[in-house]
C-alpha positions as CSV (number, residue, x, y, z in Angstrom):
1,X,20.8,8.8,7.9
2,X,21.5,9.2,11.8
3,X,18.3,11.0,13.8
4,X,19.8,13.4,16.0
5,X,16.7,14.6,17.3
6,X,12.9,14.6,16.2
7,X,9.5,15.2,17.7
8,X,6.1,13.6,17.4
9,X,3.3,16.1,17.7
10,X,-0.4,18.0,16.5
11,X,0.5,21.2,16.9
12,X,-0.9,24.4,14.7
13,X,1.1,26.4,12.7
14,X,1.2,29.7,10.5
15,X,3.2,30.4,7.8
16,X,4.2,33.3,6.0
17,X,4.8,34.0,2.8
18,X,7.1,37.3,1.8
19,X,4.0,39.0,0.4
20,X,3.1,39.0,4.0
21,X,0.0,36.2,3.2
22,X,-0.5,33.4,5.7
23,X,-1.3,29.6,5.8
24,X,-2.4,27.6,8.6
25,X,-1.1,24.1,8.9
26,X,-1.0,21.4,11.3
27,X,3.0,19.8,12.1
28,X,2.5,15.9,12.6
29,X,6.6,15.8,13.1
30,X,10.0,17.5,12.9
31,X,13.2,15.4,12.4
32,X,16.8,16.7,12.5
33,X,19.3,14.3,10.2
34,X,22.7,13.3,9.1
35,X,24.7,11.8,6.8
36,X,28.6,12.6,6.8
37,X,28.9,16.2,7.5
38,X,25.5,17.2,6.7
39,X,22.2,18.1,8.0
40,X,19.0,17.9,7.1
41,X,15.3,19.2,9.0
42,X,12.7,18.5,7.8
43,X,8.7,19.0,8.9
44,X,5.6,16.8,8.0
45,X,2.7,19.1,7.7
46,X,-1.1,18.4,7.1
47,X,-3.3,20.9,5.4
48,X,-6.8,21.0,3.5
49,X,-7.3,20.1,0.0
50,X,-8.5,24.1,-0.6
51,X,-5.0,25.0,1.2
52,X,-3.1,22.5,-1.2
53,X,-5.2,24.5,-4.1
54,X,-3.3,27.7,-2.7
55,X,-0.3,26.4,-2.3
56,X,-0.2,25.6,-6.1
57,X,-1.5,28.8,-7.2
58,X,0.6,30.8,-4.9
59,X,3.5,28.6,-4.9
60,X,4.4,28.3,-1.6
61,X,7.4,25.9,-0.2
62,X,8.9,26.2,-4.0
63,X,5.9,24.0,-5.1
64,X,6.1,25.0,-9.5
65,X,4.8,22.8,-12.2
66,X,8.7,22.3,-13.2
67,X,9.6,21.0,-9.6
68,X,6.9,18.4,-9.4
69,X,7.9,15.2,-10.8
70,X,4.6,13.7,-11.2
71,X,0.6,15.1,-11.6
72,X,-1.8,14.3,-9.5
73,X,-5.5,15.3,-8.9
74,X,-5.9,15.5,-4.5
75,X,-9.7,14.5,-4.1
76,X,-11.5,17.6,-2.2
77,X,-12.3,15.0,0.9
78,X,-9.4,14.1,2.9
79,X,-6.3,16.4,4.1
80,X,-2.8,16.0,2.4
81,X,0.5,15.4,4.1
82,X,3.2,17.6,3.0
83,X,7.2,16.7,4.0
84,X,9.3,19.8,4.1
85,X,12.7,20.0,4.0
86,X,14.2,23.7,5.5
87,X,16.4,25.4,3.5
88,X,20.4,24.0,3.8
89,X,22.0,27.2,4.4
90,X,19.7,27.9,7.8
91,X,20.0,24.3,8.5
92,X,24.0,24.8,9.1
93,X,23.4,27.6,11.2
94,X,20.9,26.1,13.2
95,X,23.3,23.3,13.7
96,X,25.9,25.6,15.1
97,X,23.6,27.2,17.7
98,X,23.2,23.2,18.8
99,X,19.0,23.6,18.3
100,X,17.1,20.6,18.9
101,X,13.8,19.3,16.9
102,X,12.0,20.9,20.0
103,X,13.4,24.3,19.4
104,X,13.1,23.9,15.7
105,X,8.6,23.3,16.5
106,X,9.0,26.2,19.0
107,X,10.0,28.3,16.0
108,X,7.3,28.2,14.1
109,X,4.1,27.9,16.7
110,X,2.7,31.6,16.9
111,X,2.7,32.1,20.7
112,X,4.9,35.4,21.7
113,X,4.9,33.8,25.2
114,X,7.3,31.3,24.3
115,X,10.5,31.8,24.6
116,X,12.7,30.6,21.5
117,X,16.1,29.8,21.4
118,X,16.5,30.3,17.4
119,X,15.0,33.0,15.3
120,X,11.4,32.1,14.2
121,X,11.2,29.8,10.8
122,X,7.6,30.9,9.5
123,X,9.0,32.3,5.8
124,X,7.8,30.0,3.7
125,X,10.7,30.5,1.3
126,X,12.7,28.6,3.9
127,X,11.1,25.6,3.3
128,X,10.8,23.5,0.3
129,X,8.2,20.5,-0.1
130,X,9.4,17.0,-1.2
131,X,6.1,15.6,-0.9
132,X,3.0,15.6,-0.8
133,X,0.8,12.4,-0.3
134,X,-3.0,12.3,0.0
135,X,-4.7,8.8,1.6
136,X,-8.1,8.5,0.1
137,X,-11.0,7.3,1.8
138,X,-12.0,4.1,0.6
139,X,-15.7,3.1,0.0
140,X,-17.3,0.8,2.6
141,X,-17.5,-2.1,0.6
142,X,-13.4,-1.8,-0.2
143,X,-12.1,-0.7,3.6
144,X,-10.5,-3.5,4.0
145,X,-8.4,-3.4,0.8
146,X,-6.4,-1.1,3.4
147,X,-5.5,2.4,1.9
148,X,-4.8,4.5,-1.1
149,X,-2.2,6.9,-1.3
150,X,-1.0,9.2,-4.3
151,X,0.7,12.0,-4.4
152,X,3.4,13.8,-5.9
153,X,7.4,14.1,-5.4
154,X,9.5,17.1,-6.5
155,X,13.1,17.9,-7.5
156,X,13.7,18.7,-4.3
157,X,14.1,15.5,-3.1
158,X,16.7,14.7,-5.0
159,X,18.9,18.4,-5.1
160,X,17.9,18.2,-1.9
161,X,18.1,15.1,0.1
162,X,20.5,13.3,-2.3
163,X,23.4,11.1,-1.5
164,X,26.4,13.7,-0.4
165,X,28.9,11.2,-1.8
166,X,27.7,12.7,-5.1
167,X,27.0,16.1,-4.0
168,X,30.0,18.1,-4.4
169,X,31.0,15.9,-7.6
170,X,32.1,18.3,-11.0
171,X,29.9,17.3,-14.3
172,X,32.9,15.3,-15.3
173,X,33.1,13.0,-11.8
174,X,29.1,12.6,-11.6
175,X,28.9,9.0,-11.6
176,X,26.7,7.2,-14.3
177,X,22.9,6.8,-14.3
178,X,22.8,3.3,-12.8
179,X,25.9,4.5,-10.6
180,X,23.3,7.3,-8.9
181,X,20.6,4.2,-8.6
182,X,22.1,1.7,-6.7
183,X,23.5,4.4,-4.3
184,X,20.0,5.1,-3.0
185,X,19.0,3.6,0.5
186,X,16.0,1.3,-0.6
187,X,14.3,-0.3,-3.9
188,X,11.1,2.6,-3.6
189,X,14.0,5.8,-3.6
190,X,16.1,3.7,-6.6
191,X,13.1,3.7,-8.6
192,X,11.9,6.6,-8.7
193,X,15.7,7.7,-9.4
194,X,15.2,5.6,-12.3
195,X,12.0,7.3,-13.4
196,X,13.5,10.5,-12.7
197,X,16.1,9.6,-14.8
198,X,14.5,8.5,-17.8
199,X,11.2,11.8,-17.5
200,X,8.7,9.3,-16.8
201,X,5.5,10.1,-15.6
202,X,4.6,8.2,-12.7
203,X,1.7,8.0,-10.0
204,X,2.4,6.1,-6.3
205,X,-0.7,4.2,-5.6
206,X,0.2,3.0,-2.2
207,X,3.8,3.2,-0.3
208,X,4.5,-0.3,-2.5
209,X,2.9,0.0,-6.2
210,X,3.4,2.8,-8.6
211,X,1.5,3.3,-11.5
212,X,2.5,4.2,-14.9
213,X,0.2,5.1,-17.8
214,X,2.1,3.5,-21.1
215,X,1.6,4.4,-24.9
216,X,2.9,1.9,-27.4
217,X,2.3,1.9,-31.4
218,X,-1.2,2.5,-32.8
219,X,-2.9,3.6,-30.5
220,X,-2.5,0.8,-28.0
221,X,-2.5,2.3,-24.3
222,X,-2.5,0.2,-20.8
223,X,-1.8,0.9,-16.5
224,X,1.7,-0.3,-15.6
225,X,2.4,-1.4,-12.2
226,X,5.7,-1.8,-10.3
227,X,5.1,-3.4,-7.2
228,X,8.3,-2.8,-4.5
229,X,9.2,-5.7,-2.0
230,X,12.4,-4.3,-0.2
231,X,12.5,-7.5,2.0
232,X,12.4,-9.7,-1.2
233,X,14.8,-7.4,-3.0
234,X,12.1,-7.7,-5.7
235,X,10.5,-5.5,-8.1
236,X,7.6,-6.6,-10.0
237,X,5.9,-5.2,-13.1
238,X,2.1,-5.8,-14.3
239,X,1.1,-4.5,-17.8
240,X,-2.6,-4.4,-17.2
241,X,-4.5,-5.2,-20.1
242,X,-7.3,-2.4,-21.1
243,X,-10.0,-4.6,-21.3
244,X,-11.6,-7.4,-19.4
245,X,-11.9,-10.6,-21.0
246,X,-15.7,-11.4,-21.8
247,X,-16.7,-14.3,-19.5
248,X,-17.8,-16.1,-22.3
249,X,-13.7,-16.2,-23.9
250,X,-12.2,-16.6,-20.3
251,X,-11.9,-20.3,-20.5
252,X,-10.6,-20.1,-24.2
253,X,-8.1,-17.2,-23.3
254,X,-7.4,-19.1,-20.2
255,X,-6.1,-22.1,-22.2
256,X,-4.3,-19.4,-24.9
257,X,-2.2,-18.2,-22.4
258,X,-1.6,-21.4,-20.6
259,X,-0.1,-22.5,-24.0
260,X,1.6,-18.5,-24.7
261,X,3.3,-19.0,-21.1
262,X,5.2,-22.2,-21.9
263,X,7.8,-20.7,-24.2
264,X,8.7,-17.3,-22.4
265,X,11.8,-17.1,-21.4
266,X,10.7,-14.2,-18.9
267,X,7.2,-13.2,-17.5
268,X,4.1,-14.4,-17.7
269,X,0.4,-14.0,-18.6
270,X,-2.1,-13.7,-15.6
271,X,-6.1,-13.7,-16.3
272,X,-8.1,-13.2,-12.8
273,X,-11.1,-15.7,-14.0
274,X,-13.6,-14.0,-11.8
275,X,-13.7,-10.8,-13.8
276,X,-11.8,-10.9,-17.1
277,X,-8.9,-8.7,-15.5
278,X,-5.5,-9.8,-18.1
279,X,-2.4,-8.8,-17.3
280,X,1.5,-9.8,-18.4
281,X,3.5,-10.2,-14.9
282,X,7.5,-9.8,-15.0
283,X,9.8,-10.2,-11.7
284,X,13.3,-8.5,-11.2
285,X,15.6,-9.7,-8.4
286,X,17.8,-6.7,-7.1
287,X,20.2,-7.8,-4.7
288,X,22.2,-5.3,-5.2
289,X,20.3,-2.7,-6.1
290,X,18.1,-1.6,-9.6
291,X,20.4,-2.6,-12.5
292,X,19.4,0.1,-15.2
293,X,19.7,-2.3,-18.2
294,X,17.3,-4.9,-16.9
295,X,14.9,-2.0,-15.7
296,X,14.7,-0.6,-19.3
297,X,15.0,-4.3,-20.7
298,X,11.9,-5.4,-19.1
299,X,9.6,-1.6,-19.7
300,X,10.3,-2.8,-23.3
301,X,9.7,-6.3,-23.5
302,X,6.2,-5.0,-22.1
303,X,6.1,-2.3,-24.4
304,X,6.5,-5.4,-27.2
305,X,4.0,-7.9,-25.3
306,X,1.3,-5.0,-25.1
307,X,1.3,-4.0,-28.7
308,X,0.8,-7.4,-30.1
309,X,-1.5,-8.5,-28.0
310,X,-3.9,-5.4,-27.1
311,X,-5.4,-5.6,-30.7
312,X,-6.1,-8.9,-30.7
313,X,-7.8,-8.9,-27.7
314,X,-9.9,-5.9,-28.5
315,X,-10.7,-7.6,-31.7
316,X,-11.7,-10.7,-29.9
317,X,-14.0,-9.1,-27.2
């Protein structure tokens, strides 16, 4: 997408909501976008986990149960950013009265000395959030892991920020499931298409790892993570094994896998010999884009891994 116009800032904000409530937020940024012959504003917010709580409960900015695409429990410590995205229809007209990013902040700031070139924008039910991300603080001994972030993405990223080549198609033109993939702009927004696609459940731990929580046969359970390198064009998947390897079996295991590794055609087994942590590692190259069939092909060639071997190492240890 082109900028037109945007603005850094920390500037305090109130919003209203039609039942004449109020929220107080603070507006980190406003950005004014386009792509073809559309436009797109949208606001990065930061409010207080006991605001987030309200904005559930109350749903404010369209945030519902059915437009989240993920769960997520915010810790009651640190703030949460939440992107906006303002309504479409009041985007055009803004557009046509040539508003900048500037104007569009002036619009919402409650000061009645300013004067405003556009109407004010403080209805909540103009705005729609397409995030909301949380970074957690980290305990001393782990601050220089860098940070965590989860959060939570909602339909309205997609219906709307989606690629306009596909937005004015009929249900007969859309174009197919990997089709709607590889149109995306980067490896992060192609998979989570792909998740979207297929209703799975998925948690970002940081900007570059998502994590999944899997369920094969019998019982047998494990943490996925997909690991995104856009500059590789690379996508890499971890089945995490559910429990550590006794220290007294690492060696043994060590050897196992050593031996299990040499006839896979794809993947590998990793053991971290310090504390027992197994986990099966698979790589896909995406020069292209996410190619839906090897996506799917390597979740189930996990799925496969996972329920043989989770048993017997439960068994073992």
């Amino acid at each position: 997408m082109k900028v037109i116009s945007s603005v850094s800032t920390s500037t305090p904000a109130i919003f209203q909501s039609w039942s004449g409530r109020s929220l107080s937020v603070l507006i980190t940024s406003v950005v004014h976008q386009q792509q073809d012959e559309l436009h797109y504003i949208t606001m990065t917010t930061i409010v207080e986990p006991e605001q987030m709580a309200t904005i559930f409960h109350d749903q404010w900015f369209h945030v519902t149960s059915h437009a989240m695409l993920n769960d997520v429990s915010f810790e009651a410590e640190d703030n949460i950013e939440l992107k906006l995205i303002l309504a479409p229809s009041v985007a055009r007209q803004i557009v046509k009265q040539e508003a900048d990013a500037e104007a569009i902040l002036l619009s919402v700031i409650p000061d009645t000395f300013i004067s405003r070139t556009i109407p004010e924008l403080t209805q909540a039910e103009l705005w729609y959030v397409v995030e909301a991300m949380q970074t957690v603080s980290l305990p001393i001994e782990l601050a220089h892991e860098g940070q965590l972030r989860h959060g939570f993405h909602t339909i309205w990223r997609q219906e709307l920020l989606h690629s306009p080549s596909t937005r004015n198609m009929t249900s007969q033109q859309q174009p197919s499931d990997s089709e709607i993939i590889t149109n995306n702009d980067n490896l992060s927004n192609q998979l989570e298409q792909f998740l979207v696609n297929h209703q799975i459940k998925y948690d970002f731990h940081n900007e570059q790892l998502i994590r999944l929580k899997l369920h094969g046969k019998n019982q047998v359970s494990w943490t996925e993570l997909i690991r995104i390198e856009d500059d590789s064009q690379l996508i890499i998947f971890y089945a995490i094994f559910p429990t550590l390897v006794d220290e007294q079996h690492r060696e043994q295991f060590a050897l196992q896998f050593i031996n299990e590794n040499y006839d896979l055609m794809n993947g590998a087994f990793e053991m971290d010999i310090a504390d027992g942590e197994l986990r099966f590692r698979s790589t896909l190259l995406c020069p292209t884009g996410i190619d839906e069939y090897s996506m799917m092909k390597i979740m189930n060639e996990h799925v496969l891994i996972m329920e043989q071997y989770v048993p017997a190492l439960q068994d073992i240890t």
